[in-house]
N, C-alpha and C positions, 0 to 999 in steps of 0.2 A: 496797729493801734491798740486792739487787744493787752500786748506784749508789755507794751509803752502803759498801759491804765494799770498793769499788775506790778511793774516797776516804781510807776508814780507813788500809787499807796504802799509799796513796802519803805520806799525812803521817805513817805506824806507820816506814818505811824512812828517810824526813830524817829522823825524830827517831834512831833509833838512829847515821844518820851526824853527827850532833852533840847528843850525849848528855848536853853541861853545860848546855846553854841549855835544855831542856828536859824537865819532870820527867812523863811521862803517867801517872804512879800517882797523882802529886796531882793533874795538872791533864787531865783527860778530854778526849778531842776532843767538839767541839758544833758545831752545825751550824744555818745559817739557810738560809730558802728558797734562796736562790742558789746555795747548796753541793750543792743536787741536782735531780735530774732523776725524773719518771718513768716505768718502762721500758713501753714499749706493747707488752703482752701480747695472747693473741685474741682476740676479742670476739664474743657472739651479737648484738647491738643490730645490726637491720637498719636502724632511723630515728632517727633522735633525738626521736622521736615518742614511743617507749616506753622514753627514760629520765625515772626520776622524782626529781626529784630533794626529796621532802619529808623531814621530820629534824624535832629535837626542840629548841626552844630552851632549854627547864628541864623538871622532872619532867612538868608538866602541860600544858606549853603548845608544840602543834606547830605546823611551817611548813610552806610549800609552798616553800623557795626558801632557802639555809642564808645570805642576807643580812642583817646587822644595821645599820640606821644609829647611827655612834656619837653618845655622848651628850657632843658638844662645842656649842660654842654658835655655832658659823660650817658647822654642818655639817645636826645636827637642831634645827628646830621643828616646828610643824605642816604644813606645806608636805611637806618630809621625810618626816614620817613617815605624813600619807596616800599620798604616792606610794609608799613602799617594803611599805608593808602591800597597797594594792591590788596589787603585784607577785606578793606571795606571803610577803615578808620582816615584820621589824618594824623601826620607829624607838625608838630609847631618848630623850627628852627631858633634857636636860641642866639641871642644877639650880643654874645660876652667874645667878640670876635669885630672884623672890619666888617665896612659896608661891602667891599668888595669882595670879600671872602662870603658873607650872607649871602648879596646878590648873587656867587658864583653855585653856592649850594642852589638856590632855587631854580635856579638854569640848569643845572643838571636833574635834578627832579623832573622836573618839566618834560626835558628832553629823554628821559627814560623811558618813557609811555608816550605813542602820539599817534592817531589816526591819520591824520592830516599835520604832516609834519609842514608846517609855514616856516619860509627861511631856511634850509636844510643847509647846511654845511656846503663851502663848493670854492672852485678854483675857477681859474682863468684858462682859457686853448695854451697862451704862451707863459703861465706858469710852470714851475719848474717841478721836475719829480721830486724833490729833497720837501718842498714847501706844500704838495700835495702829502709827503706823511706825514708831516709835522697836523695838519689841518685834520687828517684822520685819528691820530691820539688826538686833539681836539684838547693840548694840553693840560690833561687829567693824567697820560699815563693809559693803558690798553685795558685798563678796567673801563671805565668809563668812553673810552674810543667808538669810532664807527665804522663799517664795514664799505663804504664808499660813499663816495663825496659827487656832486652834481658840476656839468663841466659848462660852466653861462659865459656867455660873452657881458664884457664886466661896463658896457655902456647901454648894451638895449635889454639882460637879464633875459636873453634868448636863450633857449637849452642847443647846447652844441654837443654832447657828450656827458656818458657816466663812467667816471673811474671807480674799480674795483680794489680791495683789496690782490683779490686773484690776475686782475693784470697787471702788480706788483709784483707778484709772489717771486718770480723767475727775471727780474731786474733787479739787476745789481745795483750796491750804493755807490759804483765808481760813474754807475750812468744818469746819478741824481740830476745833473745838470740838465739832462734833457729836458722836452718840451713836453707838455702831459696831451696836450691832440696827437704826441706818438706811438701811447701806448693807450689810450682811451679806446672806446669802444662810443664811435661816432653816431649822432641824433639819426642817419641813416636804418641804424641797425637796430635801434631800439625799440621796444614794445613803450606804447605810450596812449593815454586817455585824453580826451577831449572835454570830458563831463565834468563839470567842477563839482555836482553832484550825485557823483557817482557811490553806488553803494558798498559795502564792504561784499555783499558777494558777489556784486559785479564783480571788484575789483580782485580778490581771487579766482575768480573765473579769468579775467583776463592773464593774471600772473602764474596761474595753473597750465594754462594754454600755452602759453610763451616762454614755462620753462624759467622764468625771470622771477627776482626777489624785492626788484624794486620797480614802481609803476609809479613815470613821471605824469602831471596831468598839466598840458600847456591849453595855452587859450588859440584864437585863430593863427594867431602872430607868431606861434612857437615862443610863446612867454612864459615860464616856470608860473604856474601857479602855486602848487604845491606838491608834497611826494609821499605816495604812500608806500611801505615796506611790508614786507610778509611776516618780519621778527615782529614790528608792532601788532601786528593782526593776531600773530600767534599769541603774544602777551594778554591782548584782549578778550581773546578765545576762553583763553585759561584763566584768566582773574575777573572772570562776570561780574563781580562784586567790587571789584575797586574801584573806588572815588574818584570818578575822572571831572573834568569840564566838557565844556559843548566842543571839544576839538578833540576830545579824546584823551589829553593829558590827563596823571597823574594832577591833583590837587596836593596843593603844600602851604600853609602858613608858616607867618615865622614875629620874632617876637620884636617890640620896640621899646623905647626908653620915653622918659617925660623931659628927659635933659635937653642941652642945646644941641644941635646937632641931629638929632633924632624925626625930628620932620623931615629933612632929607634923607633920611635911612627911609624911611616911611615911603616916599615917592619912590627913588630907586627902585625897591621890593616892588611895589604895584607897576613898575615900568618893563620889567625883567617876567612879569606872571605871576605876580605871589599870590594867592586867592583870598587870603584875611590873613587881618595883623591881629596882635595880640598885644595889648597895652601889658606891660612887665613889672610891676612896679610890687611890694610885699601889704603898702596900703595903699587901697584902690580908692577906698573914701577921702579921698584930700581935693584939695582945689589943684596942684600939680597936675592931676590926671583928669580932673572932670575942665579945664582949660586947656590939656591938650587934646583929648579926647574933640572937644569942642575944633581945635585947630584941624584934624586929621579928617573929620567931616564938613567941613565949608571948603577943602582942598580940592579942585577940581580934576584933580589925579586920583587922587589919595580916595576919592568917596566911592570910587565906581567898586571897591571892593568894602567887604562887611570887616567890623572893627569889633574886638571882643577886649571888655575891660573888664581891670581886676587887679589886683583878688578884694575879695570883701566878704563879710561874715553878716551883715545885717539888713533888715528891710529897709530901713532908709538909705542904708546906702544903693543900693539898688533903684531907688524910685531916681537919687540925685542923677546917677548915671544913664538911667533910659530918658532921661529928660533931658540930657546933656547931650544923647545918640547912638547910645550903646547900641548893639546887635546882636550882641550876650554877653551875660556875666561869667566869670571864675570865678568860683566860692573856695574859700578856704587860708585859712589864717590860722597857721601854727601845724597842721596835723603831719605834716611829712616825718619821715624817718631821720633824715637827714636835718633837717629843720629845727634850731632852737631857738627861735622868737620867743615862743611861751617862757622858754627860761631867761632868756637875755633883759625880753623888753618886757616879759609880766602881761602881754595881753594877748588873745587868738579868743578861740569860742569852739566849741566839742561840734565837732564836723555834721553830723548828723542832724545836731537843733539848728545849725546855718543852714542848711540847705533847708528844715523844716519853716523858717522864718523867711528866706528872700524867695523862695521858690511860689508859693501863690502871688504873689503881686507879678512877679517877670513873668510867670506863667498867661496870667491873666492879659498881660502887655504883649504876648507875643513872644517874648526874648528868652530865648533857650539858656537854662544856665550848663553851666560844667562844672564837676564837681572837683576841685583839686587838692589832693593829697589824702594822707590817713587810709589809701588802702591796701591794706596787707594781704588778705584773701580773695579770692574769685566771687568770695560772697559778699563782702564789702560792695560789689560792682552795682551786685541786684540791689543790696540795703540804696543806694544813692539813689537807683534809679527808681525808687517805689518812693524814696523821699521826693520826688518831684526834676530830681536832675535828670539832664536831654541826654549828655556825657558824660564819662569820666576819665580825667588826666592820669596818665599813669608814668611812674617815673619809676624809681628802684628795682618796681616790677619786670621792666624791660632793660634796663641798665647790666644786667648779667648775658645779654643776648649777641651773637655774631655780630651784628647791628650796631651796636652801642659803640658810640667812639672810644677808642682806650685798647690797651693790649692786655691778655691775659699774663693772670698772677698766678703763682702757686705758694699758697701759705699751708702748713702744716698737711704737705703730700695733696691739697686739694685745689684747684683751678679758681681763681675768682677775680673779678672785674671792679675795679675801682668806683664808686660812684659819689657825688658830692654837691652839697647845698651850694647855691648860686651866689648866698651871700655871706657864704666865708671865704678865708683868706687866698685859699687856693685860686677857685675862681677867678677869684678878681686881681691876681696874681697873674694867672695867665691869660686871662684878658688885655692887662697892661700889658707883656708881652707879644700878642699877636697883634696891637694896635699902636706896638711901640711908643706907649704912651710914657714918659716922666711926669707927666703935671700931677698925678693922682698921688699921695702916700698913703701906701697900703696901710699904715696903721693910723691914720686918722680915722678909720671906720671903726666900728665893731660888731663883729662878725655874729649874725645868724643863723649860719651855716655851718655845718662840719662833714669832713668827710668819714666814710665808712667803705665797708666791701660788702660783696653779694656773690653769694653762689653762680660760678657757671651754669650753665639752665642743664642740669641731666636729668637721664629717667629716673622715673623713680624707683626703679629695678632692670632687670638684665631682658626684662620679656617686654617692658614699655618701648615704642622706639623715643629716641630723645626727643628734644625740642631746643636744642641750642638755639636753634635759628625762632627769629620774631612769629613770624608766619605762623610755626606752628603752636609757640607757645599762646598766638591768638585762641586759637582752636581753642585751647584747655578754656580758656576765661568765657 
């Protein structure tokens, strides 16, 4: 505040030494990250050990880490958004793509991470070996694959057997045809739990004992309840900090439209797991958004998850929107890198006075904002968060990362990664593309979006280790 009163009066004093050019009753001073500093007061924090840094992405849903990946399509897919949830953050999945292709991203997030894997993958006794591997790539391809599949009798979801990858390994593809109860490893042989409340060191205790990496847990009946794994366990061992649900998943939001169609994007995603949607739109203050917004919460699918609208830059718009049902706002109109509203359409507001303006009233309401765009430095993150912002979206910043969807470039002997504004041509270019759409022509818009490059993530010298990958480049921020 200090920073911000010594700023006021050096532009409060030019303006009075030239009084015609400018008017401060109409036009207020405002302020973006660069315009301030902030001042280092005393501190008790003897380690950085006992600061904590978790916060609220919407009414319901908290973080360990106040990072969002945004919801562009060179920035989050699934890649994205498992690294930035095992961080501590979430990823928004962006919706310049199918329903199908959305819902398939949030299914594999999901299924990245699970305690209590509900549903596990699985075959029939007289299925065939060719159609147990096909169900183990889990058609994604052995990136995303699983290491064995549950073997249920396919009228009473009895557990009959677990097929391994390893009692494939030495079966040939001429033997596809066979029956999978002939190379299975029968309900006989299995270690298995009865507890449906059982704990994680129980259940290491039991799969330590038994030698085994996967612990089915049936009920009296020998009914599949659910399965727990040792790689999950390991996962959660290691990422104490990521954003899961009450089942142990990874947490993923993903983004939606005001258009037609879009209410059932909306259902599907909460039908599949998505944890919160993200209203998409570049102005949040319209009636388009505070009528759909309104649709998405009277939806008795759609409401059991929290809803984040946006973008918007002012206090009224904020009150419109929590009174319509927001569960948080996204602040920010114009500031991204990639971004040119402010030059196309002539209106946004300096990143810094919007979050200074809608941030006490949502605060006061409850409703966590997130701060999105305009930051370029690590310090920008803290400037947000002392303006009153829960999070911050981050886009360009993570767009150079392993992560980021896109293939690496080499311009001028150096490595860099494509990234681009959602409402230019490109986009929505390939958008029509993967939703084989003709109805739309691309140049009936116009474009406030361009694209750009961004460094591959390296060190900053030969003795730093890198940070290509998201995970670590969290660390730095």
């Amino acid at each position: 505040k200090a920073t911000v009163s010594v700023l006021y009066w050096s532009v409060h004093i030019m303006l009075k030494a030239y009084p015609r050019r400018f008017d401060e009753e109409q036009i207020p001073l405002r302020f973006t990250y660069d315009d301030v500093l902030l001042i280092p007061k005393r501190s008790h924090i003897r380690s950085r050990k006992d600061v904590h840094t978790k916060t609220m992405l919407s009414r319901n849903i908290s973080l360990n880490i106040p990072i969002v990946a945004s919801n562009m399509d060179t920035v989050c897919e699934v890649d994205m958004s498992i690294a930035v949830a095992r961080a501590g953050g979430i990823g928004i999945l962006h919706r310049f793509c199918t329903v199908e292709e959305q819902c398939e991203m949030v299914t594999k997030v999901k299924r990245a991470q699970s305690y209590k894997i509900q549903n596990p993958r699985s075959v029939a006794p007289d299925d065939t070996i060719a159609k147990a591997r096909k169900v183990m790539e889990y058609d994604y391809g052995a990136k995303y694959g699983i290491t064995s599949v549950m073997v249920l009798d396919p009228s009473t979801n009895r557990l009959e057997g677990v097929l391994t990858r390893t009692d494939l390994q030495f079966t040939s593809h001429s033997a596809d045809n066979a029956k999978v109860r002939e190379v299975m490893v029968p309900r006989r042989n299995l270690i298995v739990s009865h507890d449906p409340d059982i704990s994680m060191a129980e259940a290491q205790s039991l799969m330590h004992d038994g030698r085994v990496s996967n612990l089915p847990v049936i009920d009296a009946n020998n009914t599949l309840l659910f399965l727990i794994t040792a790689t999950d366990i390991k996962k959660m061992l290691h990422n104490k900090e990521a954003t899961t649900d009450g089942k142990g998943r990874l947490r993923v939001g993903a983004a939606v439209g005001v258009k037609k169609g879009d209410l059932e994007r909306a259902r599907r995603l909460v039908e599949v797991g998505c944890d919160v949607l993200v209203i998409d739109i570049a102005h949040g203050h319209s009636d388009l958004e505070i009528e759909m917004l309104k649709m998405l919460k009277s939806d008795p699918v759609i409401s059991r998850v929290d809803i984040i609208a946006g973008n918007i830059c002012t206090a009224q718009a904020a009150v419109d929107l929590i009174e319509a049902g927001a569960d948080g706002l996204k602040v920010g109109v114009g500031p991204g890198s990639i971004c040119i509203t402010r030059k196309v359409a002539g209106s946004g507001f300096p990143q810094l006075s919007a979050l200074f303006d809608v941030c006490p009233y949502s605060n006061e309401k409850g409703v966590p904002i997130m701060a999105d765009g305009g930051v370029r430095l690590s310090g920008d993150v803290a400037k947000a968060l002392a303006a009153g912002a829960s999070t911050v979206m981050l886009g360009s910043t993570l767009a150079g990362t392993d992560e980021s969807p896109g293939s690496l470039l080499v311009k001028d002997g150096k490595k860099v990664k494509v990234v681009r504004g959602m409402a230019g041509y490109g986009a929505n270019m390939s958008k029509n593309e993967r939703e084989q759409s003709a109805n739309d022509n691309i140049f009936d818009m116009t474009p406030e979006g361009v694209e750009g490059i961004v460094p591959y993530k390296y060190a900053y010298h030969h003795h730093t280790p890198g940070y290509h990958n998201t995970e670590a480049l969290l660390k730095v921020y």
